[in-house]
NUTORSE-860269 format. One record per atom (N, C-alpha, C): residue in three letters; x, y, z. Coordinates in steps of 0.02 Angstrom, whole numbers, plus 50000, padded with zeros to 5 digits. Last residue first. Layout:
! residues N
ALAXYZ ...
//
This chain:
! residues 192
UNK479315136650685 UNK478995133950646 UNK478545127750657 UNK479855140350796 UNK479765144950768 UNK479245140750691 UNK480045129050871 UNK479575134450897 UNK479435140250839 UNK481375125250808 UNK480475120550804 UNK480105125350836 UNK482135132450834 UNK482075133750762 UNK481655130150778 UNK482335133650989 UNK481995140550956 UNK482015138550880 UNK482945120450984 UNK482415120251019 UNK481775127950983 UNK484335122050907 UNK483505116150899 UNK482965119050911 UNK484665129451011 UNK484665132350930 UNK483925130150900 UNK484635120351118 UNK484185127651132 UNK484265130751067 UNK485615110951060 UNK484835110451090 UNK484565117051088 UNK486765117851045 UNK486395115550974 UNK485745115051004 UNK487055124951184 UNK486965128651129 UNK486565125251058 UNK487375111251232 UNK486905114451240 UNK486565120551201 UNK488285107851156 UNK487845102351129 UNK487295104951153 UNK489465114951180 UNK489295115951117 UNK488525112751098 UNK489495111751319 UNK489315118851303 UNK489145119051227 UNK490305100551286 UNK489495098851327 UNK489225106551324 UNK491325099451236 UNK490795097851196 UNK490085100051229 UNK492425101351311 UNK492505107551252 UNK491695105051230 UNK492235092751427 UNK492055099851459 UNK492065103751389 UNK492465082051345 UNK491755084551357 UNK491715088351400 UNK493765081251314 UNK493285081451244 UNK492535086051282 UNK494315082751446 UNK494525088751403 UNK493865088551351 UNK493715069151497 UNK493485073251518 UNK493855082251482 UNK494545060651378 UNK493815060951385 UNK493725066751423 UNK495865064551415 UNK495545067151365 UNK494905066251349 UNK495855058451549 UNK495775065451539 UNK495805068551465 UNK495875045051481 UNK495335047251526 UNK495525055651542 UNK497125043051420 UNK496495043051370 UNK495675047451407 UNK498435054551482 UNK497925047951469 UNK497335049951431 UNK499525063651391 UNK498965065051445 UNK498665057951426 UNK499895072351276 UNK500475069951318 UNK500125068151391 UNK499155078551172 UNK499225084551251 UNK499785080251295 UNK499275068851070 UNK499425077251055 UNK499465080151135 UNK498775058751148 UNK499545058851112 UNK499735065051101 UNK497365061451188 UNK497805060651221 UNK498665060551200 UNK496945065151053 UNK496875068751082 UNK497355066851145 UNK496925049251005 UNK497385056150961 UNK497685062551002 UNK496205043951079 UNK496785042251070 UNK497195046651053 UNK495085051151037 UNK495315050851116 UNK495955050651128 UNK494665044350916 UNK494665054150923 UNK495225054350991 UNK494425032950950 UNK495275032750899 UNK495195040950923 UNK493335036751007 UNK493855030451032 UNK494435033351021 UNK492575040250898 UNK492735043150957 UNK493175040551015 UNK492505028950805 UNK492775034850803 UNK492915040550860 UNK491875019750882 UNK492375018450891 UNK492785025450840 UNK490305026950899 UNK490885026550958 UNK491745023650938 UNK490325027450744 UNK490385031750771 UNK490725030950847 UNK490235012250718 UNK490745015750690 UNK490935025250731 UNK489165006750796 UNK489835004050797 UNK490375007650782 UNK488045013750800 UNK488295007950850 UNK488825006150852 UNK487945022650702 UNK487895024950762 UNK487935020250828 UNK488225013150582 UNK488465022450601 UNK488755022550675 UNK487465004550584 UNK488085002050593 UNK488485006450596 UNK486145010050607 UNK486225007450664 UNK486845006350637 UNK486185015350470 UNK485995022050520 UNK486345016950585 UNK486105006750379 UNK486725008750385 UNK486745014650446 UNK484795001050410 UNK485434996850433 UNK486114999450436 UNK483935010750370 UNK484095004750457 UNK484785003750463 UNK484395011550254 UNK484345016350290 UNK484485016850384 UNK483884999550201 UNK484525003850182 UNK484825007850244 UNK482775001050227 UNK483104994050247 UNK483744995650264 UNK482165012050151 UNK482305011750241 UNK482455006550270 UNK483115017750034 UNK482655015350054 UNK482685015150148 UNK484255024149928 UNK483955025849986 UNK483305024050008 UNK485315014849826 UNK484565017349833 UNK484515021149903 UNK486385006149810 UNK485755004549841 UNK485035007649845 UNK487275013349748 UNK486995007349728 UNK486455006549751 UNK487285024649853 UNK487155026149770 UNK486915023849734 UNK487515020649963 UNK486885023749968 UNK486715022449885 UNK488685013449948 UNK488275007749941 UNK487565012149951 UNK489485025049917 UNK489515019849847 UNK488735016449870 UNK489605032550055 UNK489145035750014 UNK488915029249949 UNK490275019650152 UNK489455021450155 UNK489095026250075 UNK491575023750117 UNK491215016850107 UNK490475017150101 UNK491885035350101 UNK491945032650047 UNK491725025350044 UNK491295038850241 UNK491125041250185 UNK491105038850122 UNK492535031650316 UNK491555029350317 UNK491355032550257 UNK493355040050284 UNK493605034450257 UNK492645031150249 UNK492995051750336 UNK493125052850269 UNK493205043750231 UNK493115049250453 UNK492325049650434 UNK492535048950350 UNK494475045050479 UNK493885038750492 UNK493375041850459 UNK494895060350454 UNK495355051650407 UNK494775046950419 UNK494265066450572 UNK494295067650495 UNK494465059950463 UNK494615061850689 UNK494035061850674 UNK493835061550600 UNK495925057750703 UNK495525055350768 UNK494785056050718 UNK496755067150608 UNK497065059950622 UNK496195055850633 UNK496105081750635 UNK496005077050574 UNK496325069150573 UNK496425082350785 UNK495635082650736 UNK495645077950685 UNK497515080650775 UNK497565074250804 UNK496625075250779 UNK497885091950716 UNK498155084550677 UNK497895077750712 UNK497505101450818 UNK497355098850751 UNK497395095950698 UNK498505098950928 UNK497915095250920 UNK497335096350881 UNK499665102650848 UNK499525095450880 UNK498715093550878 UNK499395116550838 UNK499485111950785 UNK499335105150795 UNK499135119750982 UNK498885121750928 UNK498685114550876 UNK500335109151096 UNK499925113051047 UNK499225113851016 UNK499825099651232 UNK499875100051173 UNK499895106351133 UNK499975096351363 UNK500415098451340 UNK500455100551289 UNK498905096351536 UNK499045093851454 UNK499615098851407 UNK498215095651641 UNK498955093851624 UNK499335092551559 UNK496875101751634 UNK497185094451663 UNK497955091951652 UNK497175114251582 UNK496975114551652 UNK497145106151688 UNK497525110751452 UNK498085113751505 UNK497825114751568 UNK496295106051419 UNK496705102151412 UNK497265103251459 UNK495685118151376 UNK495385114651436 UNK496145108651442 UNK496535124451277 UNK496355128151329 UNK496355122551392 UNK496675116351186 UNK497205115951200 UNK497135119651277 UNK495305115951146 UNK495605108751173 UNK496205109951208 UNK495195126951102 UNK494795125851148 UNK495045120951185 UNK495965126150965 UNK496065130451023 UNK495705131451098 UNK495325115150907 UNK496005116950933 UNK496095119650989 UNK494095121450877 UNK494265116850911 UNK495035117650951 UNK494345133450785 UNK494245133250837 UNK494215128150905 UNK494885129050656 UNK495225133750694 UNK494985135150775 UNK494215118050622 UNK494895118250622 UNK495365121350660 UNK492875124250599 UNK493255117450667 UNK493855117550671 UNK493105134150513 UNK493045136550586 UNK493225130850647 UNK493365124650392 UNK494045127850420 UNK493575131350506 UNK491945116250414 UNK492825111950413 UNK493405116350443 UNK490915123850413 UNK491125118650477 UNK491825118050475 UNK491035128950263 UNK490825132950315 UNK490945129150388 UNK490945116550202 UNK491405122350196 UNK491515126850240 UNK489925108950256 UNK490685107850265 UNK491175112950256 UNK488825115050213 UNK489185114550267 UNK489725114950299 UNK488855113350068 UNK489015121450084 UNK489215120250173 UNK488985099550063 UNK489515104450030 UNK489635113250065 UNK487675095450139 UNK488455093950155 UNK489165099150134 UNK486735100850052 UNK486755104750113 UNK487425100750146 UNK487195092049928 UNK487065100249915 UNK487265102649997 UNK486985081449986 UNK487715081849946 UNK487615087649959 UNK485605082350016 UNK485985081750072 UNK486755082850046 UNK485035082949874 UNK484905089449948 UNK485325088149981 UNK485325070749842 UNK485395077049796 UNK485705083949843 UNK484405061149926 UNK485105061649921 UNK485555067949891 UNK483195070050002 UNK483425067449916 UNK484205066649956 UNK483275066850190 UNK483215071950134 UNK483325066250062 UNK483445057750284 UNK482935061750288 UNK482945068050232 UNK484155044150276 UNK483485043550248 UNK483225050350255 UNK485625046850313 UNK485325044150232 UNK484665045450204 UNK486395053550399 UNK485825056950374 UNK485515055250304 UNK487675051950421 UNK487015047550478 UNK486235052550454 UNK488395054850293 UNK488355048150304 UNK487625048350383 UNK488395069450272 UNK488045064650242 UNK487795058350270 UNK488995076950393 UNK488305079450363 UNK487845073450325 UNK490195070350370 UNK489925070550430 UNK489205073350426 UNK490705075050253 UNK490455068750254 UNK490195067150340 UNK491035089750297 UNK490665086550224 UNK490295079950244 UNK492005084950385 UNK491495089450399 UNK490715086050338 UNK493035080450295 UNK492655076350344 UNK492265079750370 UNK493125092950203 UNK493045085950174 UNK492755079250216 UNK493935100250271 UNK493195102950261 UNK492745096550240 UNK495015093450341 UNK494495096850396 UNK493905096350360 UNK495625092350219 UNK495395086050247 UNK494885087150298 UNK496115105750183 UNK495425103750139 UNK495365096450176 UNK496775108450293 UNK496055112550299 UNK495475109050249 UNK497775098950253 UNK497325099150325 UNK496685101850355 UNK498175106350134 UNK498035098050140 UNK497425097450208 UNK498745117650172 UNK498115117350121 UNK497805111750142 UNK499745111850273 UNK499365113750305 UNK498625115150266 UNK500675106050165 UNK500255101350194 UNK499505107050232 UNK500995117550086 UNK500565111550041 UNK500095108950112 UNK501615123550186 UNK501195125750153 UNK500695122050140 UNK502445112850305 UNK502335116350261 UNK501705120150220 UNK503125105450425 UNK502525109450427 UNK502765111850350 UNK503575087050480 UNK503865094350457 UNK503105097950439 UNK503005075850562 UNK503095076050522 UNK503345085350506 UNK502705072750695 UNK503375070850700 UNK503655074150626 UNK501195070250698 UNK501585075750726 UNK502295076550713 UNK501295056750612 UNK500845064650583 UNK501465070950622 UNK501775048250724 UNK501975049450642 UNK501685055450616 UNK500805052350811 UNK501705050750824 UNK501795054050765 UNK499565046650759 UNK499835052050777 UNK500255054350766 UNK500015032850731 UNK499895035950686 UNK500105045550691 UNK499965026250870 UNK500695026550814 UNK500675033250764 UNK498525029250907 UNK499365034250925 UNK499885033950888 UNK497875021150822 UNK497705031250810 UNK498505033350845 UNK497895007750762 UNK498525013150803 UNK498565019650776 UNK496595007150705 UNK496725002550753 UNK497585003850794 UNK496305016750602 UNK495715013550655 UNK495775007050704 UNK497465022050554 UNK497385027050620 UNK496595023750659 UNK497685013850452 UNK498215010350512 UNK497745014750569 UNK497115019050336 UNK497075013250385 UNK497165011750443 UNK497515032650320 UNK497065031750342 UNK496805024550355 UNK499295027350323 UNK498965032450379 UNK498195030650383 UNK499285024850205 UNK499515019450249 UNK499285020650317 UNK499305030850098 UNK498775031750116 UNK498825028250187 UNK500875034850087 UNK500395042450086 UNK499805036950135 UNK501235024850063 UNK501415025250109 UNK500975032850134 UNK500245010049963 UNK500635016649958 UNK500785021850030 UNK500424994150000 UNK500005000050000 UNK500455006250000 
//
């Protein structure tokens, strides 16, 4: 296997090796383009894949694209910097940079990889609700927690910190973000 892609394999079963290897690697131009368009690109496919059955497939490419664009570089830039915040309160060491490599390592590379598996068999398959069942429960039962798994992993290698204070870094940066989406939720169904 070519040594470029060797990474988005290897990071769903040694997210840290992988890490290692990412961080360890030199900074340039090219790559950092590389990182924003992998940010926008798993953003993208984070819109598509646990959202087979509720729009045209058409609509959802459409409302993924402009998403993503708009999700990918602000995650990019703001995550980070949140992580690196809460993270230094538990002992954490990481950069900036770090722990936006460990974004795109931990979260990006797996959705982007689901993506290229899940979008072919929506295409072939149709969007039906067999379809739909089944790829919604192998999303959100299997593939999603163990994306958040490998996310952890990453996140702990970039701050130099166990896996369990990067759980509690992920969800002191998430649990403000998830309240804010509820009460978003909540005033866009009231309003309509």
């Amino acid at each position: 296997m070519n040594k470029n892609w060797d990474s988005w394999w290897r990071v769903w079963v040694s997210p840290r090796l992988v890490t290692r290897q990412e961080l360890a690697k030199a900074d340039s131009r090219d790559r950092a383009i590389a990182v924003i368009l992998l940010a926008t690109l798993g953003m993208m496919v984070n819109y598509i894949v646990p959202r087979v059955d509720s729009m045209t497939f058409e609509a959802e490419i459409g409302r993924a694209f402009v998403g993503g664009l708009v999700s990918g570089p602000a995650t990019l830039y703001l995550y980070p910097k949140a992580l690196k915040w809460v993270g230094s309160w538990l002992g954490g060491k990481g950069r900036e940079r770090d722990l936006g490599l460990a974004f795109i390592n931990g979260y990006c590379k797996p959705a982007i990889v689901t993506g290229v598996i899940f979008i072919p068999i929506m295409l072939i398959a149709g969007v039906n609700e067999l379809i739909s069942m089944l790829l919604g429960g192998l999303y959100y039962l299997v593939i999603l927690p163990w994306i958040i798994v490998i996310h952890l992993h990453t996140i702990a290698v970039a701050h130099k910190f166990s896996v369990w204070k990067a759980l509690g870094a992920l969800a002191i940066v998430m649990t403000p973000l998830f309240i804010l989406l509820f009460v978003f939720i909540f005033f866009l169904n009231t309003m309509y």
